[in-house]
Structures are given as C-alpha cells and as structure tokens.
mmCIF file of the C-alpha atoms, coordinates in Angstrom:
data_MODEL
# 
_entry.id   MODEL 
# 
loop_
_atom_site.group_PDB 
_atom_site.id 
_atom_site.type_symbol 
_atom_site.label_atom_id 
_atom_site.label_alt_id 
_atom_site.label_comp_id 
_atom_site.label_asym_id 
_atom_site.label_entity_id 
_atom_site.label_seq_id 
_atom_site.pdbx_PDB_ins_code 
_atom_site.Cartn_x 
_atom_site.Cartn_y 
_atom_site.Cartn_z 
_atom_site.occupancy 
_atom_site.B_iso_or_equiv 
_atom_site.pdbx_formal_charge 
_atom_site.auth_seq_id 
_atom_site.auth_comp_id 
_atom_site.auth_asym_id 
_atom_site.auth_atom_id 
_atom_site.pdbx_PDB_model_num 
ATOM 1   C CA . UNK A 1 1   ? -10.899 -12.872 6.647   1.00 0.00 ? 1   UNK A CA 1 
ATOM 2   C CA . UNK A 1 2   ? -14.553 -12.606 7.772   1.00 0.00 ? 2   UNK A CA 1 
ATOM 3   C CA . UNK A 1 3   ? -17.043 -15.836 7.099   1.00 0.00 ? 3   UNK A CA 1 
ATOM 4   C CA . UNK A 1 4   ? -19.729 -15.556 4.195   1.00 0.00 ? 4   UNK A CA 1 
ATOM 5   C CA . UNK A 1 5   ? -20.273 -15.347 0.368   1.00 0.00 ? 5   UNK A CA 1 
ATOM 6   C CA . UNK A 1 6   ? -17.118 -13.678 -1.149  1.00 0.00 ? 6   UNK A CA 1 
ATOM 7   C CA . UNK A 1 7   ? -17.421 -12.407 -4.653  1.00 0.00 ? 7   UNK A CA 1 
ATOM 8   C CA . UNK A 1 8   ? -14.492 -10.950 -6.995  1.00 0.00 ? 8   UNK A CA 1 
ATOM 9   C CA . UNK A 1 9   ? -11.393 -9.621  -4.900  1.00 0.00 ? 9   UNK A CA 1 
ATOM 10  C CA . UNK A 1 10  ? -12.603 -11.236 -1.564  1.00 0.00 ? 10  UNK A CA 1 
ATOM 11  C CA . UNK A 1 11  ? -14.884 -8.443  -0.815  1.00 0.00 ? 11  UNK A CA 1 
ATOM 12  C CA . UNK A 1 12  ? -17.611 -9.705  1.690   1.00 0.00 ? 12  UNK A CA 1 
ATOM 13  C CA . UNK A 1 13  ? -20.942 -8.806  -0.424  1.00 0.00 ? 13  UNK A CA 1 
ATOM 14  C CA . UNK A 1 14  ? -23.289 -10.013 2.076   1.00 0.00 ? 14  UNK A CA 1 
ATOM 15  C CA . UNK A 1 15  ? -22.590 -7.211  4.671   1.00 0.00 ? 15  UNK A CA 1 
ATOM 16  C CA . UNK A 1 16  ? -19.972 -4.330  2.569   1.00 0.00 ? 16  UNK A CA 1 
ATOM 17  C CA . UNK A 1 17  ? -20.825 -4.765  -0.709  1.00 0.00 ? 17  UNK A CA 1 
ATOM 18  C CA . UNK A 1 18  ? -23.875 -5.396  -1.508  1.00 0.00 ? 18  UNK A CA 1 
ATOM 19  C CA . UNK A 1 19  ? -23.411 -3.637  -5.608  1.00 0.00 ? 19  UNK A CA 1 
ATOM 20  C CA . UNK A 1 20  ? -20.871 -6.538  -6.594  1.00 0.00 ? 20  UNK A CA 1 
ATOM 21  C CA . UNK A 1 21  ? -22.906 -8.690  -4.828  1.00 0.00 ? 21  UNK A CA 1 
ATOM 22  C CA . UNK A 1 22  ? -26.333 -8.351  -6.952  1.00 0.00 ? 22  UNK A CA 1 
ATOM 23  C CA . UNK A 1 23  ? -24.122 -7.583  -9.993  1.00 0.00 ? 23  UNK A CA 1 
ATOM 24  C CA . UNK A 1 24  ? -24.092 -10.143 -12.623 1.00 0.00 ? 24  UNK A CA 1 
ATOM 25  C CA . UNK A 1 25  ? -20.515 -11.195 -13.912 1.00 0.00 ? 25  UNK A CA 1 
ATOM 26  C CA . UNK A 1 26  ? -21.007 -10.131 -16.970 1.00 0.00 ? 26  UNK A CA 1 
ATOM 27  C CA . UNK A 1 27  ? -22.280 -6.575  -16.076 1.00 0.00 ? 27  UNK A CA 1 
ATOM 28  C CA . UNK A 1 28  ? -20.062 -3.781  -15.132 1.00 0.00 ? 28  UNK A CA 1 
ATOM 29  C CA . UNK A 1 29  ? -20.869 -0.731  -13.231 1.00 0.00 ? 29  UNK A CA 1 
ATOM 30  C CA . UNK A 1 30  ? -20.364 2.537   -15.028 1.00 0.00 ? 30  UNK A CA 1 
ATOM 31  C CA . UNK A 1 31  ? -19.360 5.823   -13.584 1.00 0.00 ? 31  UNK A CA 1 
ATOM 32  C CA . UNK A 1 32  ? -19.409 8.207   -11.824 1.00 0.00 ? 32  UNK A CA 1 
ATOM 33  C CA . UNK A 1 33  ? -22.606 6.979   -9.279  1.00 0.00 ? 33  UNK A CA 1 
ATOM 34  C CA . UNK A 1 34  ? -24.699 8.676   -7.168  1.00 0.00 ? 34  UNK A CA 1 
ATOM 35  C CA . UNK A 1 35  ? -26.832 6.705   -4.406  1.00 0.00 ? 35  UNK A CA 1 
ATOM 36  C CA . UNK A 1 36  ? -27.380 6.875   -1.396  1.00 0.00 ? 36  UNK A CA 1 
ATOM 37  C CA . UNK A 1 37  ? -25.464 4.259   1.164   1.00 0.00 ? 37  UNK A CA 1 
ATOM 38  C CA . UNK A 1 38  ? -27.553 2.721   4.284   1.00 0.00 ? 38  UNK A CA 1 
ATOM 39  C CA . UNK A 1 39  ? -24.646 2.409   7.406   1.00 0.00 ? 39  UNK A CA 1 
ATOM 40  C CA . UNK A 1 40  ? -26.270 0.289   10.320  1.00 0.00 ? 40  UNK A CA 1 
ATOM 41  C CA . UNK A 1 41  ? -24.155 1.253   13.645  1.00 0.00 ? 41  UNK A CA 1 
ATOM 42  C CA . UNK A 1 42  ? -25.037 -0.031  17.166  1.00 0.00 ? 42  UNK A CA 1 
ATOM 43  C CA . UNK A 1 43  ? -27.245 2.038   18.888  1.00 0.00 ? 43  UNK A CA 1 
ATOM 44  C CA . UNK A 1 44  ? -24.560 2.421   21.343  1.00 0.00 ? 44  UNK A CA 1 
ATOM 45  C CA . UNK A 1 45  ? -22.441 4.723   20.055  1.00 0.00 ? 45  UNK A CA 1 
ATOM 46  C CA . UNK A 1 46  ? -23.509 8.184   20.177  1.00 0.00 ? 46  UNK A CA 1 
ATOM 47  C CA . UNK A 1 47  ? -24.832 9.810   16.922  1.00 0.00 ? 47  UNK A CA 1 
ATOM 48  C CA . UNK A 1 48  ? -22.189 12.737  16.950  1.00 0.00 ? 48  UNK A CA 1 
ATOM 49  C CA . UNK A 1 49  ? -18.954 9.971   17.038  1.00 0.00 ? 49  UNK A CA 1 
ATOM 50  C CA . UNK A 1 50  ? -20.972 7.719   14.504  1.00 0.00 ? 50  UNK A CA 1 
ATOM 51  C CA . UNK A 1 51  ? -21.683 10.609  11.882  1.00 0.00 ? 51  UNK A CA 1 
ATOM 52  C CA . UNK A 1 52  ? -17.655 11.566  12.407  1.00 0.00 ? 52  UNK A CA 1 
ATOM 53  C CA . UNK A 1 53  ? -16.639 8.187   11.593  1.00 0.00 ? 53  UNK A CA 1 
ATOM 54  C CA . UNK A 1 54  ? -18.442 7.183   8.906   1.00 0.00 ? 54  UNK A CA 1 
ATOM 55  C CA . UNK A 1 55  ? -17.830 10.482  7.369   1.00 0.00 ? 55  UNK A CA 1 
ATOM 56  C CA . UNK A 1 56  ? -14.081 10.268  8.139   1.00 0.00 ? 56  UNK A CA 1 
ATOM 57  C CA . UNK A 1 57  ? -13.937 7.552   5.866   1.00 0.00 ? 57  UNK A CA 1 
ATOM 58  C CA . UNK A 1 58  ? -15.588 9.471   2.358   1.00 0.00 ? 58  UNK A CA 1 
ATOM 59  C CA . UNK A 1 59  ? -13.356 12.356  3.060   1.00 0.00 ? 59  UNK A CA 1 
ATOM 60  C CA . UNK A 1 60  ? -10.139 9.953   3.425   1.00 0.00 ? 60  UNK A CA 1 
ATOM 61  C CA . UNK A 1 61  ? -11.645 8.067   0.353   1.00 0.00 ? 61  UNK A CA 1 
ATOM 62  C CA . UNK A 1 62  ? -12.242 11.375  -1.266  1.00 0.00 ? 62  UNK A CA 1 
ATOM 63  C CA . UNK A 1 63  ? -15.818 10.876  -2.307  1.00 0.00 ? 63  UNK A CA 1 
ATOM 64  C CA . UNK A 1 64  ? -18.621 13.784  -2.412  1.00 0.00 ? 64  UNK A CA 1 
ATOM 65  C CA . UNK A 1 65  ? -20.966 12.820  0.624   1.00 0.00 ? 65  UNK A CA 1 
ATOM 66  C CA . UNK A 1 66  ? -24.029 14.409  2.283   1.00 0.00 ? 66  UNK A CA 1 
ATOM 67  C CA . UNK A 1 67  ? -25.681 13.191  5.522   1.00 0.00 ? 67  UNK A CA 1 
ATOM 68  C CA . UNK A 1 68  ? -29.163 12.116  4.615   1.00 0.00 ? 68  UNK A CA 1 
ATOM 69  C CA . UNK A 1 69  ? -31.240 10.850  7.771   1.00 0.00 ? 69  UNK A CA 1 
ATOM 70  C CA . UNK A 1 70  ? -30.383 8.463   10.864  1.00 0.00 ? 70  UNK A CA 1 
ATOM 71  C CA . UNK A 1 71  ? -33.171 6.121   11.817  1.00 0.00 ? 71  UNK A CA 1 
ATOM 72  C CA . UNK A 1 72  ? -33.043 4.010   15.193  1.00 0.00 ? 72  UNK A CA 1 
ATOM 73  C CA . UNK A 1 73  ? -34.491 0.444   14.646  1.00 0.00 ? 73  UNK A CA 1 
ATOM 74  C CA . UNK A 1 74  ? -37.472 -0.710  16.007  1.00 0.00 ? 74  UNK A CA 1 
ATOM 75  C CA . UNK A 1 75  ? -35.969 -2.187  19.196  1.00 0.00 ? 75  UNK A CA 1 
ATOM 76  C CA . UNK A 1 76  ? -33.758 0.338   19.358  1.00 0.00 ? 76  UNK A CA 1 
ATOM 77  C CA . UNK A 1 77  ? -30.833 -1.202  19.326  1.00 0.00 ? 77  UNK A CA 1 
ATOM 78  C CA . UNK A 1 78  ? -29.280 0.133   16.224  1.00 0.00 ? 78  UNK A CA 1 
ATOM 79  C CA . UNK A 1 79  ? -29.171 3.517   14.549  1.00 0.00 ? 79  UNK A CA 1 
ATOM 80  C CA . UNK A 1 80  ? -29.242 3.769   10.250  1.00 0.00 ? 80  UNK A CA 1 
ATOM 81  C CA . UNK A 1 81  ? -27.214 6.661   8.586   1.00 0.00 ? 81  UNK A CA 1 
ATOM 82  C CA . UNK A 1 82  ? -27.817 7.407   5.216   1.00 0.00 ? 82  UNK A CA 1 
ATOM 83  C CA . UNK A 1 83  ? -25.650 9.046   2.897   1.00 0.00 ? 83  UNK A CA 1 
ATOM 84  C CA . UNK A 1 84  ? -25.760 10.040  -0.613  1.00 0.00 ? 84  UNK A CA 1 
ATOM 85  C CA . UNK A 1 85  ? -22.481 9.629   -2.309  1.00 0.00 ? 85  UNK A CA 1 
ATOM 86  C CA . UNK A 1 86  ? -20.659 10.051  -5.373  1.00 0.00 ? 86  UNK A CA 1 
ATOM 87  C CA . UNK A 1 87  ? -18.372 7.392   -6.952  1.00 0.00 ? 87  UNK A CA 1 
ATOM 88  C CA . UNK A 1 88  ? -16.145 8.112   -9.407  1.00 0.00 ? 88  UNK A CA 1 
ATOM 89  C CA . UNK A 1 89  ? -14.458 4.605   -9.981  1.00 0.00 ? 89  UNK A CA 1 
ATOM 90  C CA . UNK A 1 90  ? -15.107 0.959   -8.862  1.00 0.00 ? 90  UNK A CA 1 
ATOM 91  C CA . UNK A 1 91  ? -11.270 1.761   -6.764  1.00 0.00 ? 91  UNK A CA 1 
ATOM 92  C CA . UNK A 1 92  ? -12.679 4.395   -5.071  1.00 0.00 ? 92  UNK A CA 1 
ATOM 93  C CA . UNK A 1 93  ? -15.906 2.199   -4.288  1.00 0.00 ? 93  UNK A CA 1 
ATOM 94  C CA . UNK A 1 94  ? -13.764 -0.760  -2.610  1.00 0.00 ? 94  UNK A CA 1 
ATOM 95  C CA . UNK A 1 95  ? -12.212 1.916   -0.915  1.00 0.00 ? 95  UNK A CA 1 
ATOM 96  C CA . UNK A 1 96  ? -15.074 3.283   0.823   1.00 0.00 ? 96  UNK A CA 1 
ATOM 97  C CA . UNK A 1 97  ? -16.488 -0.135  1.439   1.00 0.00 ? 97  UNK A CA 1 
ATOM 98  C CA . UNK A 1 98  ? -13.214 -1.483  2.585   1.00 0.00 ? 98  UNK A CA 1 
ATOM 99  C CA . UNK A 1 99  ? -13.065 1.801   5.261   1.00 0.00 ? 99  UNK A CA 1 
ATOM 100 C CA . UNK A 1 100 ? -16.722 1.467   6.715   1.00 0.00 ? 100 UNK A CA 1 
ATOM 101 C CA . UNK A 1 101 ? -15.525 -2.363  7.432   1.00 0.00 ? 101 UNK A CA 1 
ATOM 102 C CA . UNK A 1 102 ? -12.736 -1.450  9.585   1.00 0.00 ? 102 UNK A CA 1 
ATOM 103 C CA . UNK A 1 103 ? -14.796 0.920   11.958  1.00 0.00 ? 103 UNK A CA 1 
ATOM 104 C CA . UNK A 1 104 ? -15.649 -1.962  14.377  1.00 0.00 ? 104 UNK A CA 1 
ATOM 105 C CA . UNK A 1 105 ? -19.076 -0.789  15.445  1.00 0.00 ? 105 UNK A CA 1 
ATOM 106 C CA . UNK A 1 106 ? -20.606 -0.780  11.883  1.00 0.00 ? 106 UNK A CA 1 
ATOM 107 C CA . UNK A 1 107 ? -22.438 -3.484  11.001  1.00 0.00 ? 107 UNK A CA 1 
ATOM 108 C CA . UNK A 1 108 ? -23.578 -3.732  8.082   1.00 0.00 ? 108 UNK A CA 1 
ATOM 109 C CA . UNK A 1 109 ? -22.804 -1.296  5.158   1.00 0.00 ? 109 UNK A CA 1 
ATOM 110 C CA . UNK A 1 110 ? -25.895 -1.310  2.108   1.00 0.00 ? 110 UNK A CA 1 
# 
C-alpha cells in the first residue's frame, strides 16, 4: 500500500481521490455526477498512448467520458488531461480511481 493520508476503504485521497478526501464524514455524495477529472501524466509519454490509457480505464469502468484539454506544465515536464465524466455510483467512482492508480505513469489523479 502506497504512503499518505488514507481515508474510508484505504483509498489514497491525497493523490486518487481527492472527493472522499475533502468530504466530510457525515456527508455523502449523491448521484449520478458530472465533473470534470484533472489526470497529471509525465511528460514523457506521448499524448496519443496517454489519452488511450486513461480512456481505457472509463470504458472498462463503464463511465460516460469526453476528452476535455491536455496542458503541459510550466517546465514541461508533465502533461494534464482533462476529462468530463459521469458517475453513476460511489462503486463505479473507486473504480475509476482505483484504474487511473494502476497505470504507472499517472501521477496524480484530481
């Protein structure tokens, strides 16, 4: 398991979910969402594999996705994707959040 602040069902909200993370305990999330999802990548990686991957993992999670923008960072060393996305149940959210963590050259997931 990865270092850092855990919240409820050991999902690492610092870096892969950041909604639990500024949730209160007492508040729940209601569905279905729509927002858009920031995915920082190393700059490495070209744009065409990145976009594949990331979207590989809404279709496998079976969430509504459209490719918003990519951004490179100021010293170019890593590229933001932004998606909007659909969510139609805190399962399918861990889901998604729980495939972006596995693709090794994402790092961070807002």
């Amino acid at each position: 398991m990865q270092e850092g602040l855990y919240c409820e069902k050991n999902y690492l909200c610092t870096k892969f979910h950041p909604i639990m993370a500024e949730q209160k305990a007492e508040e729940k999330l209601i569905f279905p969402q729509n927002f858009d999802i920031k995915v920082i990548v190393a700059a490495l990686i070209p744009i065409e594999e990145s976009k594949a991957n990331i979207s590989r993992v809404f279709s496998e999670c079976k969430a509504v996705h459209s490719f918003v923008s990519a951004r490179a960072s100021a010293k170019g060393n890593y590229i933001t994707y932004t998606y909007n996305i659909d969510l139609d149940s805190q399962a399918q959210m861990n889901a998604v959040y729980d495939g972006l963590k596995n693709i090794p050259e994402i790092k961070f997931a807002l």
